[in-house]
C-alpha positions as CSV (number, residue, x, y, z in Angstrom):
1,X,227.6,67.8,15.4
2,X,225.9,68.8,18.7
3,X,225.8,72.3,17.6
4,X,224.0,71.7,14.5
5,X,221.4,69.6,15.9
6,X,220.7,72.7,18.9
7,X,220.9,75.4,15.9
8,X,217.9,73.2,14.6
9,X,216.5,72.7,17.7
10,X,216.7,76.6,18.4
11,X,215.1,77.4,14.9
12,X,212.1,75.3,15.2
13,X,211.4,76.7,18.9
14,X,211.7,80.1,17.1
15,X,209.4,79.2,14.5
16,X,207.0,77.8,17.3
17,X,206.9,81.8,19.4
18,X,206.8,83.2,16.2
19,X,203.9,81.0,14.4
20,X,200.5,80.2,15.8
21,X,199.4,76.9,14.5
22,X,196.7,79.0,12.6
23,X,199.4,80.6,10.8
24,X,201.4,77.4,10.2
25,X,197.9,76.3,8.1
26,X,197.6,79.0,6.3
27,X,201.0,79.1,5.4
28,X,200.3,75.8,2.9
29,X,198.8,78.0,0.6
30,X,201.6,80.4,0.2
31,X,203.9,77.2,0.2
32,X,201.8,75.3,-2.5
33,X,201.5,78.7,-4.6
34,X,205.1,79.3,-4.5
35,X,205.9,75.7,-5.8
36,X,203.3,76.2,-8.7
37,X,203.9,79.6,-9.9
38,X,207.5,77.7,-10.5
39,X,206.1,75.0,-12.5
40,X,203.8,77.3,-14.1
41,X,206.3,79.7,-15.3
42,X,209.1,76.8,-16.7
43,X,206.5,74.1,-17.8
44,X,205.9,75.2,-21.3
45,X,209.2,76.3,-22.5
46,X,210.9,73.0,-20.1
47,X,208.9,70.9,-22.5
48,X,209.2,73.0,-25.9
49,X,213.4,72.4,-25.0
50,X,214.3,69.1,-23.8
51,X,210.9,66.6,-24.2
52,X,212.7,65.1,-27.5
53,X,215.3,64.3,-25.5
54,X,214.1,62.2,-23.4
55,X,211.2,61.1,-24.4
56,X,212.4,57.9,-25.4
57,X,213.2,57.3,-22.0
58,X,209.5,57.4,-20.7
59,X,208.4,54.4,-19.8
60,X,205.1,53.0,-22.1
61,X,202.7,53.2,-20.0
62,X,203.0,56.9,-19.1
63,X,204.1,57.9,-22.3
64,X,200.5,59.1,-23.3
65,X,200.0,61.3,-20.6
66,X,203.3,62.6,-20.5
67,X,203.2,63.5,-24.6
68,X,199.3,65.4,-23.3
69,X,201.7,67.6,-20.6
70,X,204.3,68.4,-23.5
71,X,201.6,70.5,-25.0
72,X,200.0,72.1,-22.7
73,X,200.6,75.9,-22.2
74,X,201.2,78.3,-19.3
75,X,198.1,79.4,-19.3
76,X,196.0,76.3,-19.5
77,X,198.5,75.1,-16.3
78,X,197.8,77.9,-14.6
79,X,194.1,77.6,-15.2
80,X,194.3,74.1,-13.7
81,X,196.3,75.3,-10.7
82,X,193.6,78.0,-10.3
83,X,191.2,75.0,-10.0
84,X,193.3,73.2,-7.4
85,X,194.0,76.2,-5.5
86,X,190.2,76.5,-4.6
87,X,189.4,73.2,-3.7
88,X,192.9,73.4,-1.5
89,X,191.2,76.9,-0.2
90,X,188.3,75.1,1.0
91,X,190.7,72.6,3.0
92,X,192.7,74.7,4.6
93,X,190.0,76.9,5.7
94,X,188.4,73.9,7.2
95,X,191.6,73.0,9.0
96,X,191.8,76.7,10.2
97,X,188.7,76.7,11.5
98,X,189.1,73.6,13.7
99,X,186.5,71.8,11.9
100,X,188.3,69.0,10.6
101,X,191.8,68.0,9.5
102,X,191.5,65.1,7.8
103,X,191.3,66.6,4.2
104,X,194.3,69.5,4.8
105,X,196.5,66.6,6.1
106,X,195.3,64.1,3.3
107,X,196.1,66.8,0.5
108,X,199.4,67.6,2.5
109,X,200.4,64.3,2.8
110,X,200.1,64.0,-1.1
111,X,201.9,67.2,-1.4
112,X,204.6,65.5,0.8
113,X,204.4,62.9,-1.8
114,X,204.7,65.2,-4.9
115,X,208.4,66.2,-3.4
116,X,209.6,62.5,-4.0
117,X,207.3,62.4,-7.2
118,X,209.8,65.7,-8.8
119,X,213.1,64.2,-6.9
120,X,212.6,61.1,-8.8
121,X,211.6,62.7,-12.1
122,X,214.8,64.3,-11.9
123,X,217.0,61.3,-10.7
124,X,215.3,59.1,-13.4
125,X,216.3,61.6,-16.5
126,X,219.5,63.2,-15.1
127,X,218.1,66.5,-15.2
128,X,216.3,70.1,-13.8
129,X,212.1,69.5,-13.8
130,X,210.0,72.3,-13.2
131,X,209.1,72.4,-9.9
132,X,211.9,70.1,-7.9
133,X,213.6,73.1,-6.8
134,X,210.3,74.7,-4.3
135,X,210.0,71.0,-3.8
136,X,212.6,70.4,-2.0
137,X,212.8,73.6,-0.6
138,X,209.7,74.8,0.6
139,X,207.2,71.6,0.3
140,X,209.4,69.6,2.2
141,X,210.3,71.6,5.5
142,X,206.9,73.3,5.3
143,X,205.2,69.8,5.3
144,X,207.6,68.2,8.1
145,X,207.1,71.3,10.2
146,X,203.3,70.9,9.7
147,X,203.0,67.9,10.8
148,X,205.3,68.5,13.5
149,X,203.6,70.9,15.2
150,X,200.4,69.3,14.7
151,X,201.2,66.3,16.6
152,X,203.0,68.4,18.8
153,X,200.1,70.4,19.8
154,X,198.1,67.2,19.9
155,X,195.6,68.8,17.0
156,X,196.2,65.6,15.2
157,X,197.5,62.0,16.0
158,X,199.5,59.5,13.6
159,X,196.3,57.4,13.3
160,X,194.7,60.7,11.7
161,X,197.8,61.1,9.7
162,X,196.8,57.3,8.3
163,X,193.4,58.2,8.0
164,X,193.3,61.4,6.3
165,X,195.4,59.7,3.3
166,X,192.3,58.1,1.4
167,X,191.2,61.9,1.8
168,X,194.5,63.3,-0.1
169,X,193.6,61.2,-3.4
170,X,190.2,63.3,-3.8
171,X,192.7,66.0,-5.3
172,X,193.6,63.6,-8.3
173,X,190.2,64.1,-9.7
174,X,190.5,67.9,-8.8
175,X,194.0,68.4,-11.1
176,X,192.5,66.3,-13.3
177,X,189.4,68.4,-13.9
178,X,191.4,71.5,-13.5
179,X,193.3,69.6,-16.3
180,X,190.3,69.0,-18.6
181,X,188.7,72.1,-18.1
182,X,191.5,74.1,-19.1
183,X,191.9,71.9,-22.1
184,X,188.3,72.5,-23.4
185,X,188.8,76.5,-22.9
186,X,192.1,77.5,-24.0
187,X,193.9,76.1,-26.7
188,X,196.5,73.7,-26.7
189,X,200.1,74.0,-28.0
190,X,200.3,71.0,-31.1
Protein backbone atom coordinates (compact mmCIF):
# COMPACT_ATOMS: atom_id res chain seq x y z
CA UNK A 1 0.00 0.00 0.00
CA UNK A 2 2.83 2.42 0.79
CA UNK A 3 4.18 1.98 -2.61
CA UNK A 4 1.06 2.90 -4.33
CA UNK A 5 0.42 5.91 -2.38
CA UNK A 6 4.52 7.18 -3.26
CA UNK A 7 3.94 5.99 -7.05
CA UNK A 8 1.05 8.70 -6.79
CA UNK A 9 2.92 10.95 -4.93
CA UNK A 10 5.91 10.59 -7.46
CA UNK A 11 3.45 11.21 -10.54
CA UNK A 12 1.80 14.35 -9.32
CA UNK A 13 5.51 15.85 -8.48
CA UNK A 14 6.18 14.79 -12.08
CA UNK A 15 3.22 16.44 -13.41
CA UNK A 16 4.16 19.56 -11.19
CA UNK A 17 8.23 19.94 -13.20
CA UNK A 18 6.58 19.10 -16.17
CA UNK A 19 3.34 21.56 -16.03
CA UNK A 20 3.35 25.29 -15.35
CA UNK A 21 0.18 26.21 -13.77
CA UNK A 22 -0.38 28.16 -17.09
CA UNK A 23 -0.43 24.93 -18.79
CA UNK A 24 -2.45 23.10 -16.17
CA UNK A 25 -5.35 26.05 -17.26
CA UNK A 26 -5.18 25.66 -20.57
CA UNK A 27 -5.26 22.13 -20.37
CA UNK A 28 -9.28 22.44 -19.33
CA UNK A 29 -9.96 23.10 -22.74
CA UNK A 30 -8.40 20.07 -24.22
CA UNK A 31 -9.89 18.10 -21.24
CA UNK A 32 -13.58 19.58 -21.79
CA UNK A 33 -13.12 19.09 -25.69
CA UNK A 34 -12.13 15.61 -25.36
CA UNK A 35 -15.17 14.73 -23.09
CA UNK A 36 -17.56 16.45 -25.70
CA UNK A 37 -16.31 15.30 -28.89
CA UNK A 38 -17.35 11.85 -26.95
CA UNK A 39 -20.79 12.86 -26.30
CA UNK A 40 -20.99 14.42 -29.59
CA UNK A 41 -20.04 11.57 -31.62
CA UNK A 42 -22.42 8.70 -29.54
CA UNK A 43 -25.38 11.09 -28.54
CA UNK A 44 -27.54 10.70 -31.59
CA UNK A 45 -27.20 7.11 -32.42
CA UNK A 46 -27.10 6.38 -28.03
CA UNK A 47 -30.58 7.79 -28.27
CA UNK A 48 -31.87 6.47 -31.77
CA UNK A 49 -30.86 2.73 -29.90
CA UNK A 50 -31.74 2.40 -26.37
CA UNK A 51 -34.19 5.78 -25.41
CA UNK A 52 -37.33 3.24 -25.73
CA UNK A 53 -35.87 1.42 -23.32
CA UNK A 54 -35.70 3.23 -20.79
CA UNK A 55 -37.61 5.84 -21.09
CA UNK A 56 -40.19 4.70 -18.87
CA UNK A 57 -37.80 4.77 -16.27
CA UNK A 58 -37.36 8.70 -16.41
CA UNK A 59 -38.63 10.24 -13.70
CA UNK A 60 -41.76 12.89 -14.68
CA UNK A 61 -40.42 15.78 -14.18
CA UNK A 62 -37.43 15.44 -16.51
CA UNK A 63 -39.10 13.45 -18.90
CA UNK A 64 -39.81 16.57 -21.21
CA UNK A 65 -36.36 17.55 -21.48
CA UNK A 66 -34.95 14.35 -21.74
CA UNK A 67 -37.63 13.28 -24.80
CA UNK A 68 -36.17 17.26 -26.41
CA UNK A 69 -32.34 15.52 -26.10
CA UNK A 70 -33.64 12.22 -27.83
CA UNK A 71 -33.98 14.22 -30.90
CA UNK A 72 -31.45 16.28 -31.19
CA UNK A 73 -28.65 15.54 -33.80
CA UNK A 74 -24.84 15.54 -33.84
CA UNK A 75 -24.70 18.48 -35.42
CA UNK A 76 -27.12 20.62 -33.53
CA UNK A 77 -24.98 19.17 -30.22
CA UNK A 78 -22.03 20.08 -31.62
CA UNK A 79 -23.26 23.50 -32.46
CA UNK A 80 -24.17 23.96 -28.89
CA UNK A 81 -20.80 22.76 -27.66
CA UNK A 82 -19.30 25.25 -30.15
CA UNK A 83 -21.31 27.84 -28.08
CA UNK A 84 -20.03 26.61 -24.70
CA UNK A 85 -16.58 26.24 -25.84
CA UNK A 86 -16.38 30.13 -26.46
CA UNK A 87 -17.75 31.32 -23.47
CA UNK A 88 -15.39 28.53 -21.52
CA UNK A 89 -12.56 30.26 -24.01
CA UNK A 90 -13.19 33.48 -22.50
CA UNK A 91 -12.82 31.91 -18.86
CA UNK A 92 -9.89 30.21 -19.13
CA UNK A 93 -8.17 32.92 -20.88
CA UNK A 94 -9.07 35.13 -17.92
CA UNK A 95 -7.78 32.61 -15.53
CA UNK A 96 -4.52 32.45 -17.71
CA UNK A 97 -3.99 35.78 -17.69
CA UNK A 98 -4.10 36.13 -13.84
CA UNK A 99 -7.05 38.30 -14.01
CA UNK A 100 -9.47 36.48 -12.19
CA UNK A 101 -10.33 32.87 -11.25
CA UNK A 102 -13.45 32.89 -10.00
CA UNK A 103 -15.37 32.06 -13.30
CA UNK A 104 -12.65 29.14 -14.54
CA UNK A 105 -13.07 27.57 -11.04
CA UNK A 106 -17.01 28.17 -10.98
CA UNK A 107 -17.38 26.44 -14.52
CA UNK A 108 -14.74 23.75 -13.30
CA UNK A 109 -16.40 23.08 -10.26
CA UNK A 110 -19.66 22.44 -12.38
CA UNK A 111 -17.60 20.32 -14.73
CA UNK A 112 -16.54 18.41 -11.52
CA UNK A 113 -20.14 18.13 -11.03
CA UNK A 114 -21.14 16.84 -14.52
CA UNK A 115 -18.74 13.64 -13.69
CA UNK A 116 -21.23 12.64 -10.81
CA UNK A 117 -24.16 14.00 -13.08
CA UNK A 118 -23.04 10.94 -16.05
CA UNK A 119 -21.87 8.37 -13.08
CA UNK A 120 -25.33 8.52 -11.80
CA UNK A 121 -27.04 8.53 -15.14
CA UNK A 122 -25.38 5.44 -15.65
CA UNK A 123 -25.95 3.87 -12.09
CA UNK A 124 -29.63 4.88 -12.29
CA UNK A 125 -30.41 2.92 -15.84
CA UNK A 126 -27.75 0.15 -15.57
CA UNK A 127 -26.11 1.16 -18.59
CA UNK A 128 -23.05 3.08 -21.01
CA UNK A 129 -24.12 7.11 -21.40
CA UNK A 130 -22.37 9.07 -23.71
CA UNK A 131 -19.85 10.84 -22.16
CA UNK A 132 -19.20 8.83 -18.57
CA UNK A 133 -16.30 7.23 -19.90
CA UNK A 134 -13.96 10.99 -20.44
CA UNK A 135 -15.86 11.69 -17.30
CA UNK A 136 -14.37 9.67 -15.25
CA UNK A 137 -11.32 9.64 -16.88
CA UNK A 138 -10.19 12.85 -17.89
CA UNK A 139 -12.77 15.42 -16.04
CA UNK A 140 -12.13 13.92 -12.94
CA UNK A 141 -8.22 13.80 -12.38
CA UNK A 142 -7.95 16.90 -14.57
CA UNK A 143 -10.32 18.73 -12.23
CA UNK A 144 -8.71 17.29 -8.84
CA UNK A 145 -5.29 18.05 -10.10
CA UNK A 146 -6.51 21.62 -10.93
CA UNK A 147 -7.57 22.50 -7.95
CA UNK A 148 -4.73 20.90 -6.46
CA UNK A 149 -2.18 22.84 -7.71
CA UNK A 150 -4.08 25.85 -7.41
CA UNK A 151 -4.38 25.82 -3.79
CA UNK A 152 -1.07 24.52 -3.74
CA UNK A 153 0.47 27.42 -5.38
CA UNK A 154 -1.73 29.56 -3.31
CA UNK A 155 -3.43 31.13 -6.69
CA UNK A 156 -6.72 30.34 -5.14
CA UNK A 157 -8.05 29.54 -1.52
CA UNK A 158 -11.04 27.21 -0.53
CA UNK A 159 -13.15 30.35 0.23
CA UNK A 160 -12.64 31.18 -3.58
CA UNK A 161 -13.44 27.67 -4.43
CA UNK A 162 -17.00 28.53 -2.39
CA UNK A 163 -17.22 31.69 -3.99
CA UNK A 164 -16.63 31.04 -7.57
CA UNK A 165 -19.65 28.37 -7.52
CA UNK A 166 -22.59 30.95 -7.98
CA UNK A 167 -20.13 31.91 -11.03
CA UNK A 168 -20.20 28.11 -12.46
CA UNK A 169 -24.15 28.30 -12.93
CA UNK A 170 -23.79 31.26 -15.49
CA UNK A 171 -22.91 28.23 -18.00
CA UNK A 172 -26.55 26.77 -17.58
CA UNK A 173 -27.87 29.64 -19.49
CA UNK A 174 -24.84 29.36 -21.98
CA UNK A 175 -25.74 25.35 -22.91
CA UNK A 176 -28.96 26.33 -22.85
CA UNK A 177 -28.63 29.01 -25.55
CA UNK A 178 -26.15 27.01 -27.36
CA UNK A 179 -29.12 24.54 -27.04
CA UNK A 180 -31.80 26.85 -28.47
CA UNK A 181 -29.74 28.27 -31.05
CA UNK A 182 -28.84 25.21 -32.54
CA UNK A 183 -32.49 24.18 -32.43
CA UNK A 184 -33.73 27.28 -34.48
CA UNK A 185 -30.77 26.66 -37.23
CA UNK A 186 -30.46 23.14 -37.96
CA UNK A 187 -33.15 20.77 -37.97
CA UNK A 188 -34.14 18.46 -35.57
CA UNK A 189 -34.39 14.60 -35.73
CA UNK A 190 -38.61 13.82 -35.16
Amino acid sequence: MHSKIERKQKIIEHLNTILSLHSVVWLFLIVFLIHDFEEIIYMETWFARHYHKFRHKIPSPFLKITDQASKVTTQQFALAVLVELLFLVIATLIASEGMDYLLFLGVNIIMLLHVFMHIGQSIYLRRFVPGVLTAIFFILPYSLYLFYRLLVEKVVSWSDIVISIPFGFLLVPIVLFGHYLAGKLLKTND
